[in-house]
Every structure is written in C-alpha cells, then in structure tokens.
N, C-alpha and C positions, 0 to 999 in steps of 0.2 A: 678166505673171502667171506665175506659179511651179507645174508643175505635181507636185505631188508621187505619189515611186513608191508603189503599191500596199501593200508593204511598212513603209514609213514611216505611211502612214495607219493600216494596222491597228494599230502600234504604238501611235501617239495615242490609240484608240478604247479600246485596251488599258489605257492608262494612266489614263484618263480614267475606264471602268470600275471599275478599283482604285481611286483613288480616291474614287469616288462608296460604295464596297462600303465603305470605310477610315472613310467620314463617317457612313453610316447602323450601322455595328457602335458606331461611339460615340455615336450617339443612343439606339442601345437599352442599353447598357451605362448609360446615365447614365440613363436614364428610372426611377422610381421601381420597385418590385420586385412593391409591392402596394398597389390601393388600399384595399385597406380592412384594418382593425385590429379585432385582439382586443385590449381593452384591460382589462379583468379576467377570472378567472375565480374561484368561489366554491363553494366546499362547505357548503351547511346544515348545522347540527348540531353535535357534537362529543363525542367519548368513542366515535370511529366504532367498531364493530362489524360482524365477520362476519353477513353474511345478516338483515340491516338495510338497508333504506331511505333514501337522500336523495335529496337534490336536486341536479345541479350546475349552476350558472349561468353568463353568459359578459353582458358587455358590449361590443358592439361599436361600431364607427364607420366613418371614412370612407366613400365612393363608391359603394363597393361592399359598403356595410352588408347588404342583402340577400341576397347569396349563401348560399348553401348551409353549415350550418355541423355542423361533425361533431366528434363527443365520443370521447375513446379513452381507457382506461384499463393501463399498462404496455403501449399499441402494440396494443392488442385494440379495434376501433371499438366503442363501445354505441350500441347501438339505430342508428336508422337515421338519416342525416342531416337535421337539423332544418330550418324554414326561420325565419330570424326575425320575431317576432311578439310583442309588436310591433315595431316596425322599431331595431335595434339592443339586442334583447334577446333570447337563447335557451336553454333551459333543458333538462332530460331528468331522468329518475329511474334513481339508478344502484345497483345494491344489490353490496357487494363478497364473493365467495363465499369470496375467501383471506384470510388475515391477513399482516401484513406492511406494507413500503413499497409504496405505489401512486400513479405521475404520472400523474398526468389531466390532460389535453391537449386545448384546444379548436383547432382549427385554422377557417380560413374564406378564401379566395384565395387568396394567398401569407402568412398572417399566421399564427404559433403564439402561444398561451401556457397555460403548464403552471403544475401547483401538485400540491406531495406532501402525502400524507395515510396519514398510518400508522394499520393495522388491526389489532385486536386480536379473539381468539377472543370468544364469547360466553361470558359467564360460565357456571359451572360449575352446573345448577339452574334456570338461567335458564328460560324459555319456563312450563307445565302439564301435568302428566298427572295420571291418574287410573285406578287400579286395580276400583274398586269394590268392595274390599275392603276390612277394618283389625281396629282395635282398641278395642275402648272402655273402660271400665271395668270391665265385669264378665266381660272376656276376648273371645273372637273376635266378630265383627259376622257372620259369614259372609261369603259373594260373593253382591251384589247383594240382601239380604234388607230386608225393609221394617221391619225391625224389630221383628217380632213371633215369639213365638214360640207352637206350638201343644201343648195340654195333655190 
C-alpha cells in the first residue's frame, strides 16, 4: 500500500473541490432563470388621456404564478405590489399625470413584460366650470340672482 505525501493529498482534495464548484456553476447556469411568466400585459381603454383613469392588467403563469407582482410606469413603480387574485391574474388603476410615451412594465420573479402607451394632454374645455354669472337675453343675469328683479 502506497502511502501518499500530505502534499499530494491536499492537491486531490483541491482538485476534486474544483471540480465539484466547476459542475454545480453549470447546474445553476443552466437551471431556468424564472419560474414563473408574465405573459400579457393590457391597457383598458384607448384615446389615453392626461389625468384619466385605467386599468392595467397582467396574465401570469408558471410555478410561481403567485408571487408578488409589481406595476411601473417609465421605471416609477404604481402603487404598491399586487398579489394575484385570482391566481394568474393582477390588475391596479393607473392614472397618467404626463403626456407623452409611457412603458408600463409588469415584472413578477424574474419575468418582465412591457407595453408603450402614448399620452395625450386633455382636450382643451374638457372637464366643467361654472361662474354663476352670464348673459341672457335681456342683458346681464347678475351673480348668483334668482332671477327676479325688485320694483
């Protein structure tokens, strides 16, 4: 029987080590990145609008359908991270305050998908007001008067 110097052993153990390090780097290098997929994502609506309202929605899948799934708009997260509910579906209300291009991005594990949506100002008139004043026929209405006048 051979006995080997101290030296030589450590080397093997070393080698051996490497290796083992060399086989598990390419296990995790080739292991899948994410289980779970965004696999749409949806804007309600259309003729989008400054300081308006939607919806964005997100379909999800694989494994890890559950996880945590968070909305960003040009890299700004909205609101706060969802959970899905039901299971492979998550939703939030996004209202955009600038016009312009805008990518909204669902992300969820390792899994993104984006979709651009161009924003346009509110039309010019758009929304109500009201003075309580005017004009009628027979000249000024006054402010606030009931319409009568005293004689």
């Amino acid at each position: 029987m051979r006995i080997a110097s101290p030296r030589s052993a450590a080397r093997r153990a070393g080698v051996g080590i490497t290796g083992f390090a060399a086989v598990a780097a390419a296990a995790i290098l080739a292991a899948p990145t994410a289980c779970a997929a965004v696999d749409t994502v949806t804007v309600e609506g259309s003729n989008f609008q400054v300081d308006s309202t939607y919806t964005l929605s997100a379909t999800l899948s694989g494994a890890s359908a559950g996880l945590l799934v968070y909305f960003s708009d040009n890299g700004e997260f909205i609101g706060s991270p969802k959970v899905p509910w039901p299971v492979g579906h998550a939703s939030i209300s996004w209202t955009p305050s600038t016009k312009g291009q805008h990518i909204i991005t669902v992300e969820q594990g390792g899994s993104t998908r984006s979709t651009v949506v161009n924003v346009a100002d509110k039309p010019i008139g758009s929304g109500s007001s009201s003075s309580g004043s005017g004009f009628g026929p027979a000249g000024p209405l006054g402010s606030g008067s009931s319409g009568t006048t005293g004689k």
